[in-house]
mmCIF file of the N, C-alpha and C atoms, coordinates in Angstrom:
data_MODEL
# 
_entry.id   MODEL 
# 
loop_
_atom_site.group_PDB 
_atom_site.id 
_atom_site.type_symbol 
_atom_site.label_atom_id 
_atom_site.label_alt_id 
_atom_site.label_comp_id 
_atom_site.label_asym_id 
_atom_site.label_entity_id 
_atom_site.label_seq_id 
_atom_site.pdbx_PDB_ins_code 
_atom_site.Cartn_x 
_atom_site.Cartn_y 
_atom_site.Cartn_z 
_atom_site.occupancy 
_atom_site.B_iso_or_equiv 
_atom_site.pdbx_formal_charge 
_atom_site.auth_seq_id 
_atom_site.auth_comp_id 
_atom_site.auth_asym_id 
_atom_site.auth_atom_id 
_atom_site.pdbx_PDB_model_num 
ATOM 1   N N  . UNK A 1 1  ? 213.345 126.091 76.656 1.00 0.00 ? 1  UNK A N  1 
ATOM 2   C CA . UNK A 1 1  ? 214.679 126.378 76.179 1.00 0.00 ? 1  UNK A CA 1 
ATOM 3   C C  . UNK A 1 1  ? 215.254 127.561 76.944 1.00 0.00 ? 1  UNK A C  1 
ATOM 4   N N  . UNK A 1 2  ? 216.599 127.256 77.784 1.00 0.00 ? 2  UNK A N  1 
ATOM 5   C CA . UNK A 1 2  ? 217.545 128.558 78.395 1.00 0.00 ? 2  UNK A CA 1 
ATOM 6   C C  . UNK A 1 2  ? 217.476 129.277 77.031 1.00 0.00 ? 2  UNK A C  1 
ATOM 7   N N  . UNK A 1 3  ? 217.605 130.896 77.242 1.00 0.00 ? 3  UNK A N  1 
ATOM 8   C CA . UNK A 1 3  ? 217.971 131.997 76.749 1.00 0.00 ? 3  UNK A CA 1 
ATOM 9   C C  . UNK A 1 3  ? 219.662 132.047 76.520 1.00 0.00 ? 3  UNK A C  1 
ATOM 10  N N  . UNK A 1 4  ? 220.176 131.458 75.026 1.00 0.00 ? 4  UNK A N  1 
ATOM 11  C CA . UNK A 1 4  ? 221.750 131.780 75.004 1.00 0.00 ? 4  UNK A CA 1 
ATOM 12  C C  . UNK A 1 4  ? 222.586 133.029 75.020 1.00 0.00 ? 4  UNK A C  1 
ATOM 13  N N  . UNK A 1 5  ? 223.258 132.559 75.180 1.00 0.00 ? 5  UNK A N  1 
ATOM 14  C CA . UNK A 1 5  ? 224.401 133.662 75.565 1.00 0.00 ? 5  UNK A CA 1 
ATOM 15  C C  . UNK A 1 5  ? 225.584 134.067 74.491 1.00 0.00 ? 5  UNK A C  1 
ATOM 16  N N  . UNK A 1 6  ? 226.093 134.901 74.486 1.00 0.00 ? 6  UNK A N  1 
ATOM 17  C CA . UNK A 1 6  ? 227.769 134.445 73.100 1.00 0.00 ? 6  UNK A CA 1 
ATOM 18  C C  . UNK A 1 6  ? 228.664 134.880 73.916 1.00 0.00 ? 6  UNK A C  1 
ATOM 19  N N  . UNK A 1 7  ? 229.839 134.270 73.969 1.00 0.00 ? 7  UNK A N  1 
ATOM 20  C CA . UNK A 1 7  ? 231.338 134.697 74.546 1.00 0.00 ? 7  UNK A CA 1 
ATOM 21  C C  . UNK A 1 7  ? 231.806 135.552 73.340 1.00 0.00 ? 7  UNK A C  1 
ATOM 22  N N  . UNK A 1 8  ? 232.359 136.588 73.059 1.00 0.00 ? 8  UNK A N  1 
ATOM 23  C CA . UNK A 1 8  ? 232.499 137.489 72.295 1.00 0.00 ? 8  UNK A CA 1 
ATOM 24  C C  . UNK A 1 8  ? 233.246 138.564 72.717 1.00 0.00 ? 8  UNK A C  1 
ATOM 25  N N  . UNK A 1 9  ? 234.823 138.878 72.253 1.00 0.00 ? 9  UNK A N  1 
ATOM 26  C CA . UNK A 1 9  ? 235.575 139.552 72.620 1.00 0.00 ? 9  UNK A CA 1 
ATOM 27  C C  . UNK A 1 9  ? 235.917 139.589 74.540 1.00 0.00 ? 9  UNK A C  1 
ATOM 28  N N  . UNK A 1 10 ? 235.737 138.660 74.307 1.00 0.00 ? 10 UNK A N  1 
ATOM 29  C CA . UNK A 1 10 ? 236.084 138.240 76.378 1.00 0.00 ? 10 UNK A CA 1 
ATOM 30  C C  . UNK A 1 10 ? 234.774 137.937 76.973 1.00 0.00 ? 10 UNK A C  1 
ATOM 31  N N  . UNK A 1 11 ? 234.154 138.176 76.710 1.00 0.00 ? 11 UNK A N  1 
ATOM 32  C CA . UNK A 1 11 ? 233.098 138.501 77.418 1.00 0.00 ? 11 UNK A CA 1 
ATOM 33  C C  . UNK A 1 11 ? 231.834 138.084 77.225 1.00 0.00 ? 11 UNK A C  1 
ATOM 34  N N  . UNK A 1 12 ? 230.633 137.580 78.116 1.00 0.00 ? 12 UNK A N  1 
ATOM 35  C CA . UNK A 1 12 ? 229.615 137.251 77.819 1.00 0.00 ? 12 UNK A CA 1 
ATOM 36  C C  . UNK A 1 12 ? 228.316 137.755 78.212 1.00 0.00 ? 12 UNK A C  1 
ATOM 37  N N  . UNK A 1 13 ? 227.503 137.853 77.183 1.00 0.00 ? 13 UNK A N  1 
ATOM 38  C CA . UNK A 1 13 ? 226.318 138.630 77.395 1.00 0.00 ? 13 UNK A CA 1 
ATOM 39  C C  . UNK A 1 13 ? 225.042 137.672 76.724 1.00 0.00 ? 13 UNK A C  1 
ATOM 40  N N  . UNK A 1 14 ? 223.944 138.260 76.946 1.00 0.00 ? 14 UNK A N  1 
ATOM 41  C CA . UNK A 1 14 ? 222.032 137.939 76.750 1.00 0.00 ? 14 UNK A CA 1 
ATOM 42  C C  . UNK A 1 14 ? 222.431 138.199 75.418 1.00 0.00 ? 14 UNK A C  1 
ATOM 43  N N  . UNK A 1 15 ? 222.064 137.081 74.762 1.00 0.00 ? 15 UNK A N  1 
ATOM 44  C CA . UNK A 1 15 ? 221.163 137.466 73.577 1.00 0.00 ? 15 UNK A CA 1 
ATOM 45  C C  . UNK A 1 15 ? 219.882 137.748 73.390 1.00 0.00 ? 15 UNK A C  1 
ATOM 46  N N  . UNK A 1 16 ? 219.650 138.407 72.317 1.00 0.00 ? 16 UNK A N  1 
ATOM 47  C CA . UNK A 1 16 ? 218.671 139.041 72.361 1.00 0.00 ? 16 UNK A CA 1 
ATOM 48  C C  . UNK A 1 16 ? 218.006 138.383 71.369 1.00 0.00 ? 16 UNK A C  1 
ATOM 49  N N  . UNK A 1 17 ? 218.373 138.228 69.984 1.00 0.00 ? 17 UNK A N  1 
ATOM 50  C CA . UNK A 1 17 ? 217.795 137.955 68.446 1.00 0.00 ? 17 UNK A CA 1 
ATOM 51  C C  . UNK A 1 17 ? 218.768 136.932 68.044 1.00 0.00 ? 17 UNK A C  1 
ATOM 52  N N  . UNK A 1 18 ? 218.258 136.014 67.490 1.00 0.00 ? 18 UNK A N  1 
ATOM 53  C CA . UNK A 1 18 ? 219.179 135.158 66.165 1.00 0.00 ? 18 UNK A CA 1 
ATOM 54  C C  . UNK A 1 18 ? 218.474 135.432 65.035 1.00 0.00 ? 18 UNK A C  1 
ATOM 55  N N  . UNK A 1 19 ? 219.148 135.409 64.028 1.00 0.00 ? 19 UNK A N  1 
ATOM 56  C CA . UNK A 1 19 ? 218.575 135.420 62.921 1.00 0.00 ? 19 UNK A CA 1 
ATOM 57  C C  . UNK A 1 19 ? 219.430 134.261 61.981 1.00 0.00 ? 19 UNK A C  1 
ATOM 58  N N  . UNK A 1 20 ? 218.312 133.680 61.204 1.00 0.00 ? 20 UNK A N  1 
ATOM 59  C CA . UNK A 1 20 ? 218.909 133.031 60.229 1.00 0.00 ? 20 UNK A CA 1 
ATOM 60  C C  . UNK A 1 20 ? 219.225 132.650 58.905 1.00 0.00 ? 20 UNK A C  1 
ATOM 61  N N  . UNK A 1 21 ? 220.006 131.861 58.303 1.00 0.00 ? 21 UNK A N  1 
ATOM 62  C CA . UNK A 1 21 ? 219.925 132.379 56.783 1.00 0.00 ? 21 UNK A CA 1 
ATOM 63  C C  . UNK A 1 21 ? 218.389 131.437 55.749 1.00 0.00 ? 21 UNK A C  1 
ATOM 64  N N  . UNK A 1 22 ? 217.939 131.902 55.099 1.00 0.00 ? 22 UNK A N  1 
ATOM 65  C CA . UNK A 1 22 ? 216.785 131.229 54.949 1.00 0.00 ? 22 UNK A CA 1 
ATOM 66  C C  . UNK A 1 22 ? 217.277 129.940 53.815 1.00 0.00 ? 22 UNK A C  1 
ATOM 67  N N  . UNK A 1 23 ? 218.193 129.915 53.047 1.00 0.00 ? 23 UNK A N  1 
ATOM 68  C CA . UNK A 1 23 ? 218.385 128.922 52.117 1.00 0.00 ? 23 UNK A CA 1 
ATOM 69  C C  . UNK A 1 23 ? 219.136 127.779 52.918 1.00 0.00 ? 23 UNK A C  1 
ATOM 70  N N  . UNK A 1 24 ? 220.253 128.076 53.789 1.00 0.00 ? 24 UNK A N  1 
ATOM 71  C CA . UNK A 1 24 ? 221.204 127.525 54.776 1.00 0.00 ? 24 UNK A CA 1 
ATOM 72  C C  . UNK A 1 24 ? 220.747 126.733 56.000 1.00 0.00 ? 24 UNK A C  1 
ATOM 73  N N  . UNK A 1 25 ? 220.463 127.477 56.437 1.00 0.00 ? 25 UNK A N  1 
ATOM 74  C CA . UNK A 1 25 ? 219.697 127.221 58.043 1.00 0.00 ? 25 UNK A CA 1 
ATOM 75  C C  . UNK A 1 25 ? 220.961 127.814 58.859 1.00 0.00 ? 25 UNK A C  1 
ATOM 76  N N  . UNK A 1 26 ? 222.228 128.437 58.585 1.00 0.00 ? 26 UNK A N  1 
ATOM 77  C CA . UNK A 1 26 ? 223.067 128.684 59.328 1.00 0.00 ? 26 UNK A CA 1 
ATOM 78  C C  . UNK A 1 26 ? 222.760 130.176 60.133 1.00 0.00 ? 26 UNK A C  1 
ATOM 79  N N  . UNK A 1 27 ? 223.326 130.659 61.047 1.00 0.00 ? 27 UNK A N  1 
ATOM 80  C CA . UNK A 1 27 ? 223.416 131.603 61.783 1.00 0.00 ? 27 UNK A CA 1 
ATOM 81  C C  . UNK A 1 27 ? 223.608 133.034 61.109 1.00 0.00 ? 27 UNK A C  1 
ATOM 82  N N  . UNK A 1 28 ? 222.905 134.031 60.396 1.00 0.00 ? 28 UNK A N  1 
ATOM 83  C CA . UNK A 1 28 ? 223.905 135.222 59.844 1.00 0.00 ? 28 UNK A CA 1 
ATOM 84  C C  . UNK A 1 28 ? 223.729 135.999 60.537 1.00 0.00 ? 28 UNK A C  1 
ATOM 85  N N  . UNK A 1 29 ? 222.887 136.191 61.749 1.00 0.00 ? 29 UNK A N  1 
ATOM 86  C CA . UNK A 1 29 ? 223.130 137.549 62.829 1.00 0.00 ? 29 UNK A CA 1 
ATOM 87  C C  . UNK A 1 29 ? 222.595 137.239 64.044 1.00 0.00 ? 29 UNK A C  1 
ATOM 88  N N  . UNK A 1 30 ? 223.551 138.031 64.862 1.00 0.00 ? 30 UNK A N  1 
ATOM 89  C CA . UNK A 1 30 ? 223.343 137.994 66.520 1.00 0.00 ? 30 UNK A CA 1 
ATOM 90  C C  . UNK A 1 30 ? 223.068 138.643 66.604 1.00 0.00 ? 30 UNK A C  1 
ATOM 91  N N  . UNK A 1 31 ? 221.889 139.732 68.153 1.00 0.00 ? 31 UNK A N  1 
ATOM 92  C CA . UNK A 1 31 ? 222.289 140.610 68.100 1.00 0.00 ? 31 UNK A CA 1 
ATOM 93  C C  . UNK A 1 31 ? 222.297 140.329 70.045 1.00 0.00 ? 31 UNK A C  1 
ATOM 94  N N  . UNK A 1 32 ? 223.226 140.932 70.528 1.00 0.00 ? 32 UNK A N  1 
ATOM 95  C CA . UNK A 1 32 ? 223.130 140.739 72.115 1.00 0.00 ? 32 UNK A CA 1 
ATOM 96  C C  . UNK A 1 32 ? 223.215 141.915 72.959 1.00 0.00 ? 32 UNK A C  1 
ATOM 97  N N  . UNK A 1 33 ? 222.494 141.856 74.126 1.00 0.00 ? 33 UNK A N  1 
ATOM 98  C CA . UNK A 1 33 ? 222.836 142.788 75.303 1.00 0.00 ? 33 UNK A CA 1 
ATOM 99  C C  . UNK A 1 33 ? 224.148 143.117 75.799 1.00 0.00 ? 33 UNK A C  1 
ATOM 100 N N  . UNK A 1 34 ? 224.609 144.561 75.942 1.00 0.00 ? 34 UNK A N  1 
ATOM 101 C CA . UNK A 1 34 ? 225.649 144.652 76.412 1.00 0.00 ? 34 UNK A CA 1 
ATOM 102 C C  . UNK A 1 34 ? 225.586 145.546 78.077 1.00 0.00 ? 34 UNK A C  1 
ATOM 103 N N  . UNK A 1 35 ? 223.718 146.285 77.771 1.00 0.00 ? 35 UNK A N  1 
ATOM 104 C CA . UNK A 1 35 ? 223.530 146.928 79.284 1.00 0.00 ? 35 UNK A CA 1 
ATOM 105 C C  . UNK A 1 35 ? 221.512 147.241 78.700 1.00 0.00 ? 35 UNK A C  1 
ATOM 106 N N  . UNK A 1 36 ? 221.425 147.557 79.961 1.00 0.00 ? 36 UNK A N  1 
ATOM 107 C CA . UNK A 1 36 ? 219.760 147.414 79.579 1.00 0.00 ? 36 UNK A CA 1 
ATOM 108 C C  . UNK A 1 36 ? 219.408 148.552 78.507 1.00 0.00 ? 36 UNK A C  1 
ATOM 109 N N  . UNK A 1 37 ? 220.425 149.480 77.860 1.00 0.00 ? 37 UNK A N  1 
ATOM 110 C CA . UNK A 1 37 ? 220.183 150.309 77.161 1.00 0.00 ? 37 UNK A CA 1 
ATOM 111 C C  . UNK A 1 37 ? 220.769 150.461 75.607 1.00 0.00 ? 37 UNK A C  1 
ATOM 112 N N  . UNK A 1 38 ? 221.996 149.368 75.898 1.00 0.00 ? 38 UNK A N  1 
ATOM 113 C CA . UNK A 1 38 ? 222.536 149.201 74.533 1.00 0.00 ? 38 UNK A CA 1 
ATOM 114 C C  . UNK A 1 38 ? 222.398 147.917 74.171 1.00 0.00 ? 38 UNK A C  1 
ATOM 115 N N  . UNK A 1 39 ? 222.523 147.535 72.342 1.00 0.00 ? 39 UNK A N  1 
ATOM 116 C CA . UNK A 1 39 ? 222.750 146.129 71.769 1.00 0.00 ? 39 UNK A CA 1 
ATOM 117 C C  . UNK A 1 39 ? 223.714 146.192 71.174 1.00 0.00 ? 39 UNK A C  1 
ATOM 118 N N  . UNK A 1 40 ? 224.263 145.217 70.826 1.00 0.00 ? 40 UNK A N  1 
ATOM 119 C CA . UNK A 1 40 ? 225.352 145.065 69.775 1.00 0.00 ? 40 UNK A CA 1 
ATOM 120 C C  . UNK A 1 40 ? 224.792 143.758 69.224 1.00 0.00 ? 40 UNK A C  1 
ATOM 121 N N  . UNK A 1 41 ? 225.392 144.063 67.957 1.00 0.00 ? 41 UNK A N  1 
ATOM 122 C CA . UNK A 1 41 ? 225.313 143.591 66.207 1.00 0.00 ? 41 UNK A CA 1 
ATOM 123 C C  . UNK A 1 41 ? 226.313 142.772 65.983 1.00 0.00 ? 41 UNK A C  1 
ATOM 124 N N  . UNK A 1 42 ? 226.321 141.450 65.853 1.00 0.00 ? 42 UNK A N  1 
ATOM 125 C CA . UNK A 1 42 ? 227.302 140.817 65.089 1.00 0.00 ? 42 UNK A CA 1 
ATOM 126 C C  . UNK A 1 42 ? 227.266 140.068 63.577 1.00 0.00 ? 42 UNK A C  1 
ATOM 127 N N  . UNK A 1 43 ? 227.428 139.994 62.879 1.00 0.00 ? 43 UNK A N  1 
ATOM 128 C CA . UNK A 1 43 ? 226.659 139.630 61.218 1.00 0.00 ? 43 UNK A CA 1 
ATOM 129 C C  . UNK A 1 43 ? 228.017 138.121 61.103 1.00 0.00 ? 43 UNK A C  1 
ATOM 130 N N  . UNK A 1 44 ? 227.322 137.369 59.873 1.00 0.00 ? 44 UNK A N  1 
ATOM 131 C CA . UNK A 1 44 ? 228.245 136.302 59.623 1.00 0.00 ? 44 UNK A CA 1 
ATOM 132 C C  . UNK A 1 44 ? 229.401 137.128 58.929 1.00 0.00 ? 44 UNK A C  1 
ATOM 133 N N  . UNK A 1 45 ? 230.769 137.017 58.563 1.00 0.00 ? 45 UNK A N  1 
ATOM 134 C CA . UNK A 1 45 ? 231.086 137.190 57.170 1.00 0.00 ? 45 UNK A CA 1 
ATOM 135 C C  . UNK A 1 45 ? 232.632 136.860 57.702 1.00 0.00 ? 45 UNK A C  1 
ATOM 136 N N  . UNK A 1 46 ? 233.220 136.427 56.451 1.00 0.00 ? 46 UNK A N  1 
ATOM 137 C CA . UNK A 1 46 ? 234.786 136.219 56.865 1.00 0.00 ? 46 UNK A CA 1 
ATOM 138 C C  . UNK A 1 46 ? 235.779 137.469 56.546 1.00 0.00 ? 46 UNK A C  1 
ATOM 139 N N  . UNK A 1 47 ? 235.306 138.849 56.236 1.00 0.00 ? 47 UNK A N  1 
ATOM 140 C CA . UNK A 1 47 ? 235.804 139.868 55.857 1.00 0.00 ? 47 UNK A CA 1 
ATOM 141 C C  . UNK A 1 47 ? 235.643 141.195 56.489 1.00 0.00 ? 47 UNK A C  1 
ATOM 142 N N  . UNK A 1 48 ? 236.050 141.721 56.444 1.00 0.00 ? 48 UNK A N  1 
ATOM 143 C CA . UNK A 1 48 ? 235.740 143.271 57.300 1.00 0.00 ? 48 UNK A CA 1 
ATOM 144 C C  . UNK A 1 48 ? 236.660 143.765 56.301 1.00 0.00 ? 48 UNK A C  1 
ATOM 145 N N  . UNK A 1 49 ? 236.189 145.344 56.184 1.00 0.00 ? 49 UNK A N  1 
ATOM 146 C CA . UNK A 1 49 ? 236.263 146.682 55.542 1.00 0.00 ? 49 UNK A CA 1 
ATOM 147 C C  . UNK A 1 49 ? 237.451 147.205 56.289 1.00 0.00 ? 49 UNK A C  1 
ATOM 148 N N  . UNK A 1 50 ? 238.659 147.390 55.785 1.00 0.00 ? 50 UNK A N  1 
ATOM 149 C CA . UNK A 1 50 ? 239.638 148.261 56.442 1.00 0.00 ? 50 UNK A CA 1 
ATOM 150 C C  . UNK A 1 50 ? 239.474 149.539 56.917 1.00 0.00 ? 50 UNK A C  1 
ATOM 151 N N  . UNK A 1 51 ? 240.393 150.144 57.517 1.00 0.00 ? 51 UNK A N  1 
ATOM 152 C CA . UNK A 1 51 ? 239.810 151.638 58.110 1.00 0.00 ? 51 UNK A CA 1 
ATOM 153 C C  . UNK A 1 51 ? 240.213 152.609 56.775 1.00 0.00 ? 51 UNK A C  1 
ATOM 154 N N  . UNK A 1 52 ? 241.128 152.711 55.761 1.00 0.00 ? 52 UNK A N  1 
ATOM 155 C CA . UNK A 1 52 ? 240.646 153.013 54.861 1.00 0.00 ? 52 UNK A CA 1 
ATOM 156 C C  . UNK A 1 52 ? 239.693 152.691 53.651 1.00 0.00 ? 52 UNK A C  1 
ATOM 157 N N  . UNK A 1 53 ? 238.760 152.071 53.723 1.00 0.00 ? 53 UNK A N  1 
ATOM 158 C CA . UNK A 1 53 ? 237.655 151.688 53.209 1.00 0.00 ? 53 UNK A CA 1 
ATOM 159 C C  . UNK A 1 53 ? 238.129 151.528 52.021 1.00 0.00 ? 53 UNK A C  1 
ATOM 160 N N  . UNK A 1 54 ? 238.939 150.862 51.701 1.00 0.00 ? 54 UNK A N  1 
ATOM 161 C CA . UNK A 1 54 ? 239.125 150.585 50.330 1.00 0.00 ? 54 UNK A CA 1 
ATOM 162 C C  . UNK A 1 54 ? 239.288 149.432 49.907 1.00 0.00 ? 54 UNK A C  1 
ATOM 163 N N  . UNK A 1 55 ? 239.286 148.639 50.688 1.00 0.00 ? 55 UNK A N  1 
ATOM 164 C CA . UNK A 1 55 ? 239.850 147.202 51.085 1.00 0.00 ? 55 UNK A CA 1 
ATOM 165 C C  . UNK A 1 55 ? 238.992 146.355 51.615 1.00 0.00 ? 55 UNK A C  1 
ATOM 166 N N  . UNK A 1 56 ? 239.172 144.922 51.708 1.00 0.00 ? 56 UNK A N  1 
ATOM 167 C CA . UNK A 1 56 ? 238.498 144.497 52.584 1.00 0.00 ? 56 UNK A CA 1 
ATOM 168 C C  . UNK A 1 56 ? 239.463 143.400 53.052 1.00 0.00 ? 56 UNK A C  1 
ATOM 169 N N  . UNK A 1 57 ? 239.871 142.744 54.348 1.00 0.00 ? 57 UNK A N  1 
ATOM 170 C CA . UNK A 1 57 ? 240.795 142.099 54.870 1.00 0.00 ? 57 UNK A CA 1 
ATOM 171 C C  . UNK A 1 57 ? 239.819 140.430 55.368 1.00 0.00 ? 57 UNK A C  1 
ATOM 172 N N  . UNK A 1 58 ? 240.568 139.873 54.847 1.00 0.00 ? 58 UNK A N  1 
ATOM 173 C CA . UNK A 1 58 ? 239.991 138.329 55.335 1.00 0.00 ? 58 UNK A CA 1 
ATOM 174 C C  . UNK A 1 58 ? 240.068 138.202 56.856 1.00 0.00 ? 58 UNK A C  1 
ATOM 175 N N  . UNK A 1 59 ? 239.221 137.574 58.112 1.00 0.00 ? 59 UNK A N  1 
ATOM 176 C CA . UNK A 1 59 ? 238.934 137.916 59.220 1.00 0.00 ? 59 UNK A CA 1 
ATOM 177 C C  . UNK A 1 59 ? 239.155 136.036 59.602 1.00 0.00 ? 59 UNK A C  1 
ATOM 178 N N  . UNK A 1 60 ? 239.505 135.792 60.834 1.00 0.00 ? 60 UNK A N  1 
ATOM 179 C CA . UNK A 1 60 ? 239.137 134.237 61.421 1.00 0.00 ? 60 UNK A CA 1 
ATOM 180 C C  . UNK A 1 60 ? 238.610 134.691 62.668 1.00 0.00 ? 60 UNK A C  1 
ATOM 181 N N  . UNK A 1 61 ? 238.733 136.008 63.276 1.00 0.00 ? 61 UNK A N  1 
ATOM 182 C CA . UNK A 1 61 ? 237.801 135.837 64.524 1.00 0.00 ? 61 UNK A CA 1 
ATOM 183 C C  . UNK A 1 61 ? 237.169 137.330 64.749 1.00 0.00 ? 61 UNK A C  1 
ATOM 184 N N  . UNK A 1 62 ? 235.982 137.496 65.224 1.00 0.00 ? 62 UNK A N  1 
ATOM 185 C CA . UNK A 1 62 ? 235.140 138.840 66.019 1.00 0.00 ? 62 UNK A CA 1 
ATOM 186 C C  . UNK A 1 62 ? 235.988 140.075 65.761 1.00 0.00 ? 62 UNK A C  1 
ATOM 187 N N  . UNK A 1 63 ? 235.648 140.710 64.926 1.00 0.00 ? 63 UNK A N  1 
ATOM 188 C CA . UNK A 1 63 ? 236.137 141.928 64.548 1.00 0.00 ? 63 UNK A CA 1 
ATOM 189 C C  . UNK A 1 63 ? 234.999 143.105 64.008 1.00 0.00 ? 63 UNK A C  1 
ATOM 190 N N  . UNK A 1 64 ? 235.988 143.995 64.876 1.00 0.00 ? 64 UNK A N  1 
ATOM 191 C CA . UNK A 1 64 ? 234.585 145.475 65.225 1.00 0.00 ? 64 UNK A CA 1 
ATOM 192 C C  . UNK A 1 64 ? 234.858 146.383 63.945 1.00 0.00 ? 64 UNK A C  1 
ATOM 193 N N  . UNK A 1 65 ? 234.080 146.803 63.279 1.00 0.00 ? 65 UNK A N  1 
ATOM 194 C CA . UNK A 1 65 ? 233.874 147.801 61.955 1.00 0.00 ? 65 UNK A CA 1 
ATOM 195 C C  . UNK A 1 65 ? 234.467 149.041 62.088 1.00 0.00 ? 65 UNK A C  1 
ATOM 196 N N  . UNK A 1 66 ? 235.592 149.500 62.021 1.00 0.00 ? 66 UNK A N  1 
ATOM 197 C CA . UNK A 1 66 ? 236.428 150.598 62.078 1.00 0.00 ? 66 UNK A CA 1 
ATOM 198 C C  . UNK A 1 66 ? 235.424 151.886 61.980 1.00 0.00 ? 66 UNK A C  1 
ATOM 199 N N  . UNK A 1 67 ? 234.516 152.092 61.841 1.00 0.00 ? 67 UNK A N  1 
ATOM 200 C CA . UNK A 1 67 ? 233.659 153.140 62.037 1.00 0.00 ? 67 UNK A CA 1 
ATOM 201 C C  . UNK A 1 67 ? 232.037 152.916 62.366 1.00 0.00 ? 67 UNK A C  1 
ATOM 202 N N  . UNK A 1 68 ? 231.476 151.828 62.267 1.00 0.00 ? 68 UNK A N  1 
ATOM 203 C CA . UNK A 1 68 ? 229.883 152.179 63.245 1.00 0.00 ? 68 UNK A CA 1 
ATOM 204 C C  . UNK A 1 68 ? 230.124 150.609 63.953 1.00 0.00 ? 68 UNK A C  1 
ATOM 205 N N  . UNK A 1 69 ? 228.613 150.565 64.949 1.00 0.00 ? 69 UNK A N  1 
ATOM 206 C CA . UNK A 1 69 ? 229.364 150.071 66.261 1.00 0.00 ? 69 UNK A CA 1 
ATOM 207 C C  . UNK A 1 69 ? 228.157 148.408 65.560 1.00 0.00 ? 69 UNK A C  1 
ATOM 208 N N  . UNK A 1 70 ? 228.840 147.771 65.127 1.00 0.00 ? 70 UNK A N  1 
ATOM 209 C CA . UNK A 1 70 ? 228.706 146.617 65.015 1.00 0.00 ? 70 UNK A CA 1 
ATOM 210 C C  . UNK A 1 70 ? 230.379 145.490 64.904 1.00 0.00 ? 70 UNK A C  1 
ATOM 211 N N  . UNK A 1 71 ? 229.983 144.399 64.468 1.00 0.00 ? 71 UNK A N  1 
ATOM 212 C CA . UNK A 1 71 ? 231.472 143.413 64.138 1.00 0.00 ? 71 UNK A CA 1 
ATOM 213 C C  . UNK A 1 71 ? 230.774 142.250 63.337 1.00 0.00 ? 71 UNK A C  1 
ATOM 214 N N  . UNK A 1 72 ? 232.042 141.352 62.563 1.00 0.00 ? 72 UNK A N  1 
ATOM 215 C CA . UNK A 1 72 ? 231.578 140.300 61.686 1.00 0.00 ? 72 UNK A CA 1 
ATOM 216 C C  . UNK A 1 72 ? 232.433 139.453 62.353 1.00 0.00 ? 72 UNK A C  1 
ATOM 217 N N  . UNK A 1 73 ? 232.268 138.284 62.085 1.00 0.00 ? 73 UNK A N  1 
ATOM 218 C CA . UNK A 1 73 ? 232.575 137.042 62.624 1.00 0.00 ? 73 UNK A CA 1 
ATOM 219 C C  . UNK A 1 73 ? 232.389 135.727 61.763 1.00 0.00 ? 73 UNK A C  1 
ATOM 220 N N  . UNK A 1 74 ? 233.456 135.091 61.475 1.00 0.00 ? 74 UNK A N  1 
ATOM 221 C CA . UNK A 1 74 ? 233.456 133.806 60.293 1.00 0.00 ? 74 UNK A CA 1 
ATOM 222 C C  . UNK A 1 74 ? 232.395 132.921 60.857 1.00 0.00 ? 74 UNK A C  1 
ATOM 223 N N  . UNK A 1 75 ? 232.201 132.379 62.361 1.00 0.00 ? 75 UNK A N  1 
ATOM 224 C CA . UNK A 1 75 ? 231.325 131.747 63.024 1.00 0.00 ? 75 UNK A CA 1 
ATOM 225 C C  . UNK A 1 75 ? 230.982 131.964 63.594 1.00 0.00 ? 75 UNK A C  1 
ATOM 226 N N  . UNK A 1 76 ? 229.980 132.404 63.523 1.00 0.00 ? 76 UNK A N  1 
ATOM 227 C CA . UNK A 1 76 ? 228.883 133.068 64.672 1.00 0.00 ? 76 UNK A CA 1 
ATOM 228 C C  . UNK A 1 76 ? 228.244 131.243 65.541 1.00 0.00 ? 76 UNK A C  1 
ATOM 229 N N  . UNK A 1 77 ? 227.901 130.496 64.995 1.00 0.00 ? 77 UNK A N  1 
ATOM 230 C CA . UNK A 1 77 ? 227.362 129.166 65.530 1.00 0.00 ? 77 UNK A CA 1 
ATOM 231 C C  . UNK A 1 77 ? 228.423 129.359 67.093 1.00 0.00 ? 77 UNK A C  1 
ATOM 232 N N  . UNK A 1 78 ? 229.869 129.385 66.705 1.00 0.00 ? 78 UNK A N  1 
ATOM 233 C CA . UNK A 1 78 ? 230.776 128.950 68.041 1.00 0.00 ? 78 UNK A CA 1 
ATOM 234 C C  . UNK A 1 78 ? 230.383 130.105 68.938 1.00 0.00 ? 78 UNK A C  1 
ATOM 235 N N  . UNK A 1 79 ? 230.405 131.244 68.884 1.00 0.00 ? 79 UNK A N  1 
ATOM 236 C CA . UNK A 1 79 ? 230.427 132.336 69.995 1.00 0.00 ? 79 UNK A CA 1 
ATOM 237 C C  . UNK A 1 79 ? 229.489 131.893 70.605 1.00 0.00 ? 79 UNK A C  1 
ATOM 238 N N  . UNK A 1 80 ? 228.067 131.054 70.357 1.00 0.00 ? 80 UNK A N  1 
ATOM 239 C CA . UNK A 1 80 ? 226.888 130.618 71.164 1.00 0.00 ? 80 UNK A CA 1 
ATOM 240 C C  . UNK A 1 80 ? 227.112 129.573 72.315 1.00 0.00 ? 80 UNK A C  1 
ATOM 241 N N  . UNK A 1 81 ? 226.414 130.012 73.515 1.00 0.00 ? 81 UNK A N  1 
ATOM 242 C CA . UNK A 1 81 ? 227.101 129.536 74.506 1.00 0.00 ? 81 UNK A CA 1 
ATOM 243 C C  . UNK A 1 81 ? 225.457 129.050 75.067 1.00 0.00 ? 81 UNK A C  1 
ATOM 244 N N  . UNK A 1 82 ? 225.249 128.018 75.608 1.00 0.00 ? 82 UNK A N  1 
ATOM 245 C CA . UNK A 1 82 ? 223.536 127.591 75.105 1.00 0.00 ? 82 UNK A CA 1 
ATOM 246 C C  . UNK A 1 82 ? 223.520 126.539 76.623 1.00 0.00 ? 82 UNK A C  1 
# 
């Protein structure tokens, strides 16, 4: 099996980890290469946390967490590029 990839905010990089949901079988986390020293985090969810944290805003595509360095994504399955 090739090593997949995700297109994700323009751009495509190594994955590193899938993880999956154990009742589902669906996708709930990526995590991929962005340089031989950093990863980035992507989790399932259709919501993200506003920047005043009080809220939470319904999401349809790759969106980065207004304060630590991850993002959620309604479909993580599509960003996989295989």
């Amino acid at each position: 099996m090739k090593q997949p990839k995700i297109k994700i905010f323009g751009q495509i990089f190594n994955v590193i980890l899938i993880e999956f949901d154990k009742k589902t079988g669906s996708v709930k986390k990526i995590v991929y290469e962005i340089n031989e020293h950093h990863h980035q985090t992507v989790f399932k969810s259709n919501e993200m946390i506003t920047k005043s944290l009080n809220s939470k805003i319904k999401i349809q595509k790759p969106t980065r967490h207004p304060y630590h360095d991850y993002a959620n994504a309604p479909d993580l399955e599509r960003l996989l590029i295989t």
